[in-house]
Structures are given as C-alpha cells and as structure tokens.
LUMSE-341458 format. One record per residue (C-alpha): x, y, z; residue in three letters; residue number from 1. Coordinates in Angstrom, 1 decimal. Layout:
x,y,z,residuo,num
X,Y,Z,Ala,NUM
...
//
This chain:
x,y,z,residuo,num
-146.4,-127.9,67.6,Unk,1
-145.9,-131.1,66.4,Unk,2
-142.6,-133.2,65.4,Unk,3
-143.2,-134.7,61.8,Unk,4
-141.2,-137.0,59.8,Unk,5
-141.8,-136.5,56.1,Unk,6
-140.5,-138.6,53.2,Unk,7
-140.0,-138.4,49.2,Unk,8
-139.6,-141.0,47.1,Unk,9
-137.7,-141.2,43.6,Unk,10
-140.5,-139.5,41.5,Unk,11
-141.1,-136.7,44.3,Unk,12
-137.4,-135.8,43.9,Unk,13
-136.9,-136.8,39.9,Unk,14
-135.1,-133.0,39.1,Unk,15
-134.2,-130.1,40.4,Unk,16
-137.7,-128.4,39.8,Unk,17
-139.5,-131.0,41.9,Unk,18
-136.8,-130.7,44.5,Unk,19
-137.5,-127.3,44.8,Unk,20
-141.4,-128.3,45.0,Unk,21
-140.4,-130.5,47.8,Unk,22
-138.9,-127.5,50.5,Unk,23
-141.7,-125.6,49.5,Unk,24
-144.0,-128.4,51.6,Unk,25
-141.3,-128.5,53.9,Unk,26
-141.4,-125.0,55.0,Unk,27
-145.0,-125.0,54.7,Unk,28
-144.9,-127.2,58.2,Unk,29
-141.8,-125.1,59.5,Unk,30
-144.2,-122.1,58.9,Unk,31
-146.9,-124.1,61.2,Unk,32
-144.4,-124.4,63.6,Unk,33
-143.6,-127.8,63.8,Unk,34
-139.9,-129.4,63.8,Unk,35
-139.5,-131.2,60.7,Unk,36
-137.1,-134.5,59.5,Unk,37
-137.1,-135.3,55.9,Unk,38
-135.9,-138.6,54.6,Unk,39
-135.4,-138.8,50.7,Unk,40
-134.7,-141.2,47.9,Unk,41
-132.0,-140.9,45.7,Unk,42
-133.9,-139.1,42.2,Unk,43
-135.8,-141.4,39.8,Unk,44
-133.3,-143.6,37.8,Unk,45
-130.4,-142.7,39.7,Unk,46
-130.1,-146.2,41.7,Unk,47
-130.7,-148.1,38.7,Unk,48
-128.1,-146.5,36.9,Unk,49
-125.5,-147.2,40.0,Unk,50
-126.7,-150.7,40.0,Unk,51
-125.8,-151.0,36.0,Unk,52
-122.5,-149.7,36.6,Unk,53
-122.2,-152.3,39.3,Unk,54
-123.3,-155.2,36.8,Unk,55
-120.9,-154.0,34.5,Unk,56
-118.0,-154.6,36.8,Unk,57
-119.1,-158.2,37.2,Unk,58
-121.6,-160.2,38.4,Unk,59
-119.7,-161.0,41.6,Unk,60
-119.0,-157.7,42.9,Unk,61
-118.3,-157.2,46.6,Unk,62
-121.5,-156.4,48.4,Unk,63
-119.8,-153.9,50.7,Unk,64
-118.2,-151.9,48.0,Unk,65
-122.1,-152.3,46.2,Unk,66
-123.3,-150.8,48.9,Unk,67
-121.0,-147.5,48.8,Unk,68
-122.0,-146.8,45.3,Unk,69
-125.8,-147.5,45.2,Unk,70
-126.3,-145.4,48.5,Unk,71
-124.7,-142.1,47.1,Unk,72
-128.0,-141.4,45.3,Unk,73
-129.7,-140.6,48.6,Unk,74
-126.7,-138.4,49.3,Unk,75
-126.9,-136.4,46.5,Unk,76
-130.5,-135.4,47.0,Unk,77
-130.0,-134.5,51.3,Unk,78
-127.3,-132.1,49.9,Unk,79
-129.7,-130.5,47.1,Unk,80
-133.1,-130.3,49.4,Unk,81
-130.6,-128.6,52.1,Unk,82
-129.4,-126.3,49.8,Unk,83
-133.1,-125.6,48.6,Unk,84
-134.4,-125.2,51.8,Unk,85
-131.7,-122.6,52.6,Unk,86
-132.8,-121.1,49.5,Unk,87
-135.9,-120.6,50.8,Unk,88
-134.7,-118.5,54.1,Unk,89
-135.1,-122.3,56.2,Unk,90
-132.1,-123.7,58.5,Unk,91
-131.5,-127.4,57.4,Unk,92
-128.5,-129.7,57.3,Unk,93
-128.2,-133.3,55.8,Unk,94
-127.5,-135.9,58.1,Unk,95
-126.1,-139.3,56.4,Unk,96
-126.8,-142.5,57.6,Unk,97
-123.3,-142.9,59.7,Unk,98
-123.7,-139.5,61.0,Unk,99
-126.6,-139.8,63.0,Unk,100
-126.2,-143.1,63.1,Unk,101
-128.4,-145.3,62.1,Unk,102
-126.9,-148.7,63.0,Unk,103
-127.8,-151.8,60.8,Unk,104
-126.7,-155.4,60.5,Unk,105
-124.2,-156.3,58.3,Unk,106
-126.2,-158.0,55.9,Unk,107
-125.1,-155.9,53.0,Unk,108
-127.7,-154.9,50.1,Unk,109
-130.3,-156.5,52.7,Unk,110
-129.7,-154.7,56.2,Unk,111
-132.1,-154.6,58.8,Unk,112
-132.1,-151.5,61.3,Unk,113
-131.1,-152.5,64.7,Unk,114
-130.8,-148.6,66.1,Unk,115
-131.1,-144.8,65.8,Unk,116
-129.3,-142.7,67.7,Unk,117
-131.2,-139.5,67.5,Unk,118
-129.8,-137.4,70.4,Unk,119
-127.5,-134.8,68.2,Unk,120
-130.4,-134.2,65.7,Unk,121
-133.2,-134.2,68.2,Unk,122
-131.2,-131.7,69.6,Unk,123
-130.6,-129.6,66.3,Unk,124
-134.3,-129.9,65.4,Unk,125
-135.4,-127.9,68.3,Unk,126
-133.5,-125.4,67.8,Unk,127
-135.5,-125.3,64.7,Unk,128
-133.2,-127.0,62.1,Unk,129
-134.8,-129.1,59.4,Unk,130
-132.6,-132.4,59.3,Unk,131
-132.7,-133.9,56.0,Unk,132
-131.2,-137.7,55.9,Unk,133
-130.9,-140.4,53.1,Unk,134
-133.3,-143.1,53.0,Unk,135
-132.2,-146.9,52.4,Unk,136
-129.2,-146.8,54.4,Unk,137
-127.1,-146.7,57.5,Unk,138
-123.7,-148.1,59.0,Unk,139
-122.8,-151.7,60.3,Unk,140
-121.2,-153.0,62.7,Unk,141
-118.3,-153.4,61.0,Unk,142
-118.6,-149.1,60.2,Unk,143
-119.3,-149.6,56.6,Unk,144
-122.4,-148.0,54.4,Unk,145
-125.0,-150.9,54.5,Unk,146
-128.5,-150.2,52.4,Unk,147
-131.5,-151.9,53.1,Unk,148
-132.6,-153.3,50.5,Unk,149
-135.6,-151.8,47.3,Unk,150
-137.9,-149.8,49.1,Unk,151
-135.9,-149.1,51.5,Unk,152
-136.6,-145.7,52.2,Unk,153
-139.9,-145.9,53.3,Unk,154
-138.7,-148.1,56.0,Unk,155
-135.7,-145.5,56.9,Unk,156
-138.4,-143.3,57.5,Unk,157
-141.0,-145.1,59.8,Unk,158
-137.6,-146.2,62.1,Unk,159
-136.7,-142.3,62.3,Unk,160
-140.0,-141.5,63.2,Unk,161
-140.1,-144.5,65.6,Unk,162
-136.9,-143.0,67.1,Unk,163
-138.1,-139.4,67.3,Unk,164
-141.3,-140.4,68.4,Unk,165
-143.0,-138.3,65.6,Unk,166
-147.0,-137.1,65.9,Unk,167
-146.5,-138.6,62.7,Unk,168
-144.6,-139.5,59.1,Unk,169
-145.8,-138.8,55.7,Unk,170
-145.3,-140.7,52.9,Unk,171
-145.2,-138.4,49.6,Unk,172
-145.4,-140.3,46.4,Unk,173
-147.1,-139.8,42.8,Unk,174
-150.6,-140.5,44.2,Unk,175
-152.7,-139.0,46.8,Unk,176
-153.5,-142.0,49.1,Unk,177
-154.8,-145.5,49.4,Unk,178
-157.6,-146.5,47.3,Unk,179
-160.1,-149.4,47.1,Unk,180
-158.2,-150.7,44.3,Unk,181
-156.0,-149.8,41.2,Unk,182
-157.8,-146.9,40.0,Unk,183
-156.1,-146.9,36.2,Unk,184
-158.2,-150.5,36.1,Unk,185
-161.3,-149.3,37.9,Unk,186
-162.8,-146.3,37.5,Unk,187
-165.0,-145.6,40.6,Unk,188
-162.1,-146.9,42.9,Unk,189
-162.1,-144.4,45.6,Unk,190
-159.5,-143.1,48.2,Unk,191
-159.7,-144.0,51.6,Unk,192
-159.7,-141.6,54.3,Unk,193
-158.3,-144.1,57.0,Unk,194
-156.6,-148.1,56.6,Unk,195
-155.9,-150.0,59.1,Unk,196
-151.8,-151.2,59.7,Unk,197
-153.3,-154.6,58.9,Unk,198
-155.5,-154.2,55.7,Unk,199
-152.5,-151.9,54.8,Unk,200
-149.6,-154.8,55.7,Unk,201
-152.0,-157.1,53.6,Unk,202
-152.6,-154.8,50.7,Unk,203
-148.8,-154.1,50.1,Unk,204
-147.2,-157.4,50.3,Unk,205
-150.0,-158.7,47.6,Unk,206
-149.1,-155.9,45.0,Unk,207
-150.4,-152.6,46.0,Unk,208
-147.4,-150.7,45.3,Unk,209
-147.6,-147.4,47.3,Unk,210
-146.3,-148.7,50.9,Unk,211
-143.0,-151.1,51.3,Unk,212
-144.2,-153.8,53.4,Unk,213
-141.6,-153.5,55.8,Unk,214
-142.4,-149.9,57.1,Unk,215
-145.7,-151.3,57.0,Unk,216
-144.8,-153.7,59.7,Unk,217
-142.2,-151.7,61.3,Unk,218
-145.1,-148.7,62.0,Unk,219
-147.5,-151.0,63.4,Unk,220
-145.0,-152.3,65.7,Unk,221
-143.8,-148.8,67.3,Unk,222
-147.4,-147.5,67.0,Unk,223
-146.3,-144.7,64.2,Unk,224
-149.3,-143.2,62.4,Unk,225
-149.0,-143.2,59.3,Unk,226
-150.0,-140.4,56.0,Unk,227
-149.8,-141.6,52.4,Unk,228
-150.0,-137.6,50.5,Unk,229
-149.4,-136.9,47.2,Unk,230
-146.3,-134.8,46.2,Unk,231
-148.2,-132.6,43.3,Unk,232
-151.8,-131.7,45.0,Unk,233
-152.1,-130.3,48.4,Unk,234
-154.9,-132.6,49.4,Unk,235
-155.7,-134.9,52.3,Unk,236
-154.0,-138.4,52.0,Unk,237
-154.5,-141.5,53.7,Unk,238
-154.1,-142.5,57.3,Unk,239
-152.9,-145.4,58.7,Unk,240
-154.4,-146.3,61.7,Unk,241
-154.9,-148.9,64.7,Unk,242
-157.9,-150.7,64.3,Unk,243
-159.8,-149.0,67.1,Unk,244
-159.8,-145.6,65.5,Unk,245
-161.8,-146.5,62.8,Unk,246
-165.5,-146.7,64.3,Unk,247
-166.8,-148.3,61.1,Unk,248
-165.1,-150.9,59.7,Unk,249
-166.0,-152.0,56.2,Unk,250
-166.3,-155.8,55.1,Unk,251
-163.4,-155.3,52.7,Unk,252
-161.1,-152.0,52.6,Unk,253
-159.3,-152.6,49.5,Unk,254
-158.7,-155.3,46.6,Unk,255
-155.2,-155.9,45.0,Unk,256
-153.9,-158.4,42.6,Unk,257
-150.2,-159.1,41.3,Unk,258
-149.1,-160.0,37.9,Unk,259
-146.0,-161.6,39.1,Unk,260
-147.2,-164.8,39.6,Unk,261
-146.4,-168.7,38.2,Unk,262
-148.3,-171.5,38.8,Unk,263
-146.4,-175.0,39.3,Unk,264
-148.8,-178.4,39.1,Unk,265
-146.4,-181.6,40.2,Unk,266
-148.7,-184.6,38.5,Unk,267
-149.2,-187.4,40.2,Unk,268
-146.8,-187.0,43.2,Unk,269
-146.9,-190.5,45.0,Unk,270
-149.0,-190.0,48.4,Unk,271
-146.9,-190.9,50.9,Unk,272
-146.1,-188.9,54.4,Unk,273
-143.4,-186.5,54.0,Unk,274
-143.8,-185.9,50.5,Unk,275
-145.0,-182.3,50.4,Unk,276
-141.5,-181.5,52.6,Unk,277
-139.7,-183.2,50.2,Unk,278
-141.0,-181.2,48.0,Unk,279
-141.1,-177.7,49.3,Unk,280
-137.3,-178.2,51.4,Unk,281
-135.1,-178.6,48.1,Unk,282
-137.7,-175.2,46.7,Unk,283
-136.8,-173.4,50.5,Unk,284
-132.9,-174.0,50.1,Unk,285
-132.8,-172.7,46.5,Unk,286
-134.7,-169.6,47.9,Unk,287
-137.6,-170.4,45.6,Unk,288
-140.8,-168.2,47.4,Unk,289
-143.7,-170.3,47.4,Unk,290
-146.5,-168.9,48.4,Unk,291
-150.6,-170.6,47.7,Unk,292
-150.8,-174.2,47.8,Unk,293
-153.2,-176.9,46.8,Unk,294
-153.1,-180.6,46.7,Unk,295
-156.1,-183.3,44.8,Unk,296
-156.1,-186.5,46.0,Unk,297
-156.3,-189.1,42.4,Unk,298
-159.2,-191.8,42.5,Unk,299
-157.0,-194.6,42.9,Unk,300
-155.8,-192.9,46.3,Unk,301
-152.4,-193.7,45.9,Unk,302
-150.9,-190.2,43.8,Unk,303
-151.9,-186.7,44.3,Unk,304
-151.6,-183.3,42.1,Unk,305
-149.5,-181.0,44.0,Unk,306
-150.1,-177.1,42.8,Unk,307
-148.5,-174.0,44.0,Unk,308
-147.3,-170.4,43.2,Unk,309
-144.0,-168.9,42.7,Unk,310
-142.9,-165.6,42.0,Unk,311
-142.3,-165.7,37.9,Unk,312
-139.2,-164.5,38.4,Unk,313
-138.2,-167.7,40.4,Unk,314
-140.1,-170.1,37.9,Unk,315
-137.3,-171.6,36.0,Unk,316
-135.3,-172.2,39.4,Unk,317
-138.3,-173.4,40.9,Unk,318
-138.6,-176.2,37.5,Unk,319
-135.5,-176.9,37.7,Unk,320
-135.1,-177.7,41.1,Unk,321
-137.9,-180.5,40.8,Unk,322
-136.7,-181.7,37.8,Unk,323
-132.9,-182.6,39.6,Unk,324
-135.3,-184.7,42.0,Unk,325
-137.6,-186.1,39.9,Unk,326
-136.7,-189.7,40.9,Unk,327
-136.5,-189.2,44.1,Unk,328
-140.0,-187.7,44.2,Unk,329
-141.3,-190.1,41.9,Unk,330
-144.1,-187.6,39.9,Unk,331
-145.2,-188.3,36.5,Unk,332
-144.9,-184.7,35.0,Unk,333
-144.3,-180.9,35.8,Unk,334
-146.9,-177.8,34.2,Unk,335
-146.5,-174.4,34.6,Unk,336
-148.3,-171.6,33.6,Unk,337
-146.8,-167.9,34.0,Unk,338
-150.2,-166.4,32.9,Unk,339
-151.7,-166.4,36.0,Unk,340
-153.0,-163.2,38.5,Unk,341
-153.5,-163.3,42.4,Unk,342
-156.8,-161.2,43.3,Unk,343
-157.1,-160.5,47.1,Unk,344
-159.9,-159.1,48.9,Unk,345
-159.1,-157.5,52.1,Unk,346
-160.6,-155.9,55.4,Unk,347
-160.7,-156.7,58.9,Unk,348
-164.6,-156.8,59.0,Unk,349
-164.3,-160.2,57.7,Unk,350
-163.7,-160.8,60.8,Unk,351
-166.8,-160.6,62.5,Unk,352
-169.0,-161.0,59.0,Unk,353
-169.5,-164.6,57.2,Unk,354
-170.2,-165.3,53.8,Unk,355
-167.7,-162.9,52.5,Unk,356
-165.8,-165.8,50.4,Unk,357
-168.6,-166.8,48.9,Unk,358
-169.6,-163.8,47.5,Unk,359
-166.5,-162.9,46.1,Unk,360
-166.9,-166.5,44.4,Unk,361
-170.1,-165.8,43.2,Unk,362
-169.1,-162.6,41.8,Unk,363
-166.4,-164.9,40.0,Unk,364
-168.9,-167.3,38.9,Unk,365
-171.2,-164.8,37.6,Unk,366
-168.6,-163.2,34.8,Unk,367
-168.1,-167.1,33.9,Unk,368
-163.9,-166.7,35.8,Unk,369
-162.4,-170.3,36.6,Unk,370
-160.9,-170.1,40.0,Unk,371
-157.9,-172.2,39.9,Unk,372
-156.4,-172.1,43.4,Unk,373
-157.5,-170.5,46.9,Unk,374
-155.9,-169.3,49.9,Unk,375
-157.2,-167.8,52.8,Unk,376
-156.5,-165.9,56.1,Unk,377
-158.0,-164.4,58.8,Unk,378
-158.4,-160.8,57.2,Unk,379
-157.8,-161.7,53.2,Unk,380
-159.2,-164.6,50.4,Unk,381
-156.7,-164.9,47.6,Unk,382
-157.7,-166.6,44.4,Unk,383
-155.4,-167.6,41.0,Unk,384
-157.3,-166.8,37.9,Unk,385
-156.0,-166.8,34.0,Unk,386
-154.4,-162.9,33.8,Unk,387
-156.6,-162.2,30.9,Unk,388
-159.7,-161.5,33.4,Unk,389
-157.7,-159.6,35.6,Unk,390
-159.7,-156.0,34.8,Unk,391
-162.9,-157.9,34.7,Unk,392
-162.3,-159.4,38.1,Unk,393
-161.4,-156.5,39.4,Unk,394
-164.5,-154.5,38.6,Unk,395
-166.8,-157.1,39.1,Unk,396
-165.2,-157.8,42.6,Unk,397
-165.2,-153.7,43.3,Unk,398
-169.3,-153.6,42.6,Unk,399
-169.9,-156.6,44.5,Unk,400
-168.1,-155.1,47.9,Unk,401
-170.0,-151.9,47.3,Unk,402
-166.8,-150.1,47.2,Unk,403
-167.8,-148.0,43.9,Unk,404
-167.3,-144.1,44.2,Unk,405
-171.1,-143.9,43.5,Unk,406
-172.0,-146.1,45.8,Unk,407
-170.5,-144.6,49.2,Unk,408
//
C-alpha cells in the first residue's frame, strides 16, 4: 500500500463529465489499496472569470478581499469530486485550505507556504477516506484565505505530499508527460520516461509549460518524486527523479524556448565603473525581470553597447525607466526588439561532456540563424534568435542532440 497525492489541473476538471472521469482514477488507486489525497484546480475559466469580476470593481481592489473570491473556484470543484466519488460507492470529504490548515504568509495573491498541519487528515485517510483539498490556497497569519499565486496548485500539491510524506504525487494535465521538446513544433519529440528535478526546474522556468517552477523546486527540496500523467489516456507518465536514479544520463534531456521575450540594446553607454548598476538598480526597483545580458566594448574604448532581455510584458516599463535616466546614464540611444525567442538546451550530462555549445552553435550556423545574445549555466546554453526561426531552430537543434523518436 502506498500513500499517493494526486492533482488536476483546470482542463482535467473543465465540466462535470471530466470531473466524473477524474474519481474514476481516483478510485482506480483506492481499488489498489492505497490512501489517496487529491488536490484540484478550480475548472478551466473559472479563476479568470473571478479575476474579471475583480477588475471590474477597480483596479485597486483590496488584495485580501481578492483573495476570498479568486480561491472559491478550487472550492467548488473539492465539493463536486467529493460528491462524485461518493457517487461512485468511495468515502471522501473536502478539506479547504484553513481546515487542515495549510498556513501561508500573508503576502496576499503571492503567498508562500510556511506549514501543513496534516494530523486530522492523515488520520481520516487511514481510515480509508479520500481527502480532496483546493489547490492555490491556504490561511495566514492574520486567519484570512491567502492564494499562492498562477500555478499555484501544483505547488499546493508537492507541499501536501511533502507533509504526508507520499510514495509519490501525480501531476494530471492535458498531456501525458515530459517530452524532448514541444511536440506540436517537432514531430519526433519523444516522451521521457524519467527527468531529473534539475533539467525539469530548468525546463519549466524557460517555457515548458507542464510543471510550475515552484513545485519544481519545492519537490527537489523535500525529496518528493514526482509523475507528470495525462488525465485522458491511462498510460505511463514522466518521472521526476534525483539524478542518481537515472543510470544513463543523456547530453541534453529536453529543449525549450519562450516567446515572451524583449530585447533592450542601451547604445553607447559611457564605460565607466558602476555603470551596469546604474543601470540595472532603477530596472530592479521598478520590478523590471532582466534576465540574459551582454555588453561590446566600442573601438574608441571609452562607450559600450549594453543589451539584455526582459519579459515583453515589462518592455515599455523597462524603456521607460531608462528613458527618465537618460542623462544621468549618459547613452546615445535606446532599441528594442519584441520579436525575439529564447532557445535552451538542457541536461545534466553537460556536465561531464564538452563541446556541447558548440554544436548547438553549429547546428545554428548550419540553417544560416544569427545568434544575437548567449547565456550559459552549468546544466543549460540559452541563445536569442529572431522568432521567425523558432520551428527551424527547434528541429534542427532536436536532430543534432539525437533526440528524434527515430533515433532512440
């Protein structure tokens, strides 16, 4: 017998039919005789319509009060998968965030968990009661419903499973595991039958879009294995893994890119010490995100081209912000370019192989794609590249890792 923490997202639990789909896995483990948490999402479109009532109130609405509406999604669907489950002849009760509790901070609309007091339902769940609890939110300190932010139930459900110290939590969403890259894009992308936390950590928080980068983190951290199944097809998913468990480690695991990218070139910025903080502090305080950097050096040695990323969404802040300082920083011009895609290769065999750069360079070279900015780290190489090669970067990059279906 094991104890299992399983969770479904917005699209797993989009109507009443797929709600029903959803106990029908659930008892399927109850059958097995494990015990059984659930953690759900509130049903796809739900929040964003409680958000857009929010906005229409005002654009300054109380973040506690925001929080009490946008969190009643997640109630909703505990009280319908309960009553499903019953249905089905299974004993289950929902459990909301301040009944368990699951304590958070009180940074409203952005809480962090802090604790999970799992006692009462540890206790239920061996009797053999399926406890069914809301993602995305818990209590503060203060006793008011605090939610954790977009995404926020996959990270609800790696700190349950933390807490219950689950064999394991499965993630259920619209596909059935991690693969090598977008497969919509490329065709012989293939699913993985293991990741590693890291290559997985790296893969979500440079566009892959089926983990939340927090429970990411948050499962590496407490050591909770991880499953990424699909909700429609009963078929092996991913797992998410330590390092050491898998014996074979490729050179790169996965590629991902991300559209929402804007590049910022400050023209001849005068060379001086301290100029790159003077830069980048104003961009920190107005939460701007940068993220890859490079700087040229001029031939007269005295002015350098300073170019970095934002996200696009931050781009007009982000101009604006330099503009306001422009004679204080003393540049000649601001571009920008909002046409730009991030491509990142990533595995932890990079590790211990060289040369991997340079091929994905050459690889670059080779379908005639202008590199425009590079960042590296010790398991990823990032590039910039004009959006309209995006596919054919992709594929190119796919064949040259040998990560083609036909070629494993």
């Amino acid at each position: 017998m094991a104890l299992i923490v399983q969770k479904f997202g917005g699209t797993s639990v989009g109507d009443i039919g797929r709600i029903k789909n959803v106990a029908r896995k659930v008892k399927a483990e109850v059958d097995a005789g494990h015990q059984v948490a659930v953690v759900v999402s509130a049903m796809s479109g739900v929040t964003n319509t409680l958000v857009d009532y929010t906005q229409q109130i005002g654009p300054d609405v109380d973040p506690r009060e925001y929080d009490v509406v946008v969190s009643t999604g997640e109630q909703v669907t505990t009280g319908l998968l309960s009553m499903a489950l019953q249905d089905l002849g299974i004993d289950a009760r929902s459990w909301q965030g301040w009944q368990i509790p699951v304590r958070t901070d009180d940074v409203h609309a952005k809480a962090r968990i802090q604790s999970i007091d799992v006692t009462e339902m540890k206790a239920q769940m061996e009797s053999g009661q399926v406890a069914v609890v809301p993602g995305f939110q818990g209590v503060s300190d203060e006793g008011r419903v605090a939610t954790l932010g977009r995404g926020g139930s996959d990270t609800s459900a790696v700190a349950l499973a933390a807490a219950l110290r689950a064999d394991r939590c499965d993630i259920y969403t619209d596909v059935d595991g991690v693969y090598t890259t977008d497969p919509r894009i490329v065709s012989k992308a293939r699913k993985l039958d293991k990741i590693t936390y890291e290559e997985m950590f790296e893969l979500a928080s440079l566009g892959a879009k089926v983990l939340q980068t927090r429970s990411v983190e948050m499962a590496m951290k407490h050591g909770v294995r991880l499953q990424v199944r699909s909700s429609f097809e009963d078929t092996p998913g991913t797992m998410v893994v330590n390092e050491d468990e898998i014996v074979e480690k490729e050179i790169v695991s996965g590629i991902a890119y991300s559209r929402d990218e804007a590049k910022v070139t400050v023209v001849a910025l005068e060379d001086r010490p301290g100029v790159a903080s003077a830069v980048f502090g104003p961009l920190a305080e107005a939460n701007v995100n940068v993220d890859m950097i490079i700087q040229n050096i001029s031939q007269d040695g005295k002015h350098a081209n300073l170019t970095f990323t934002v996200p696009e969404g931050e781009l007009r802040r982000a101009l604006e912000v330099l503009e306001d300082r422009k004679d204080d920083l003393r540049f000649e011009k601001l571009l920008s370019d909002s046409k730009v895609v991030k491509i990142s290769i990533i595995g932890v065999g990079m590790r211990s192989h060289a040369g991997v750069a340079q091929r994905m360079f050459q690889a670059l070279a080779d379908k005639s794609i202008n590199i425009q900015v590079i960042s590296t780290s010790e398991i990823k190489v990032s590039v910039l590249i004009d959006e309209e090669y995006t596919e054919l970067a992709l594929r190119a990059l796919h064949t040259a890792y040998d990560l083609d279906a036909d070629a494993a």
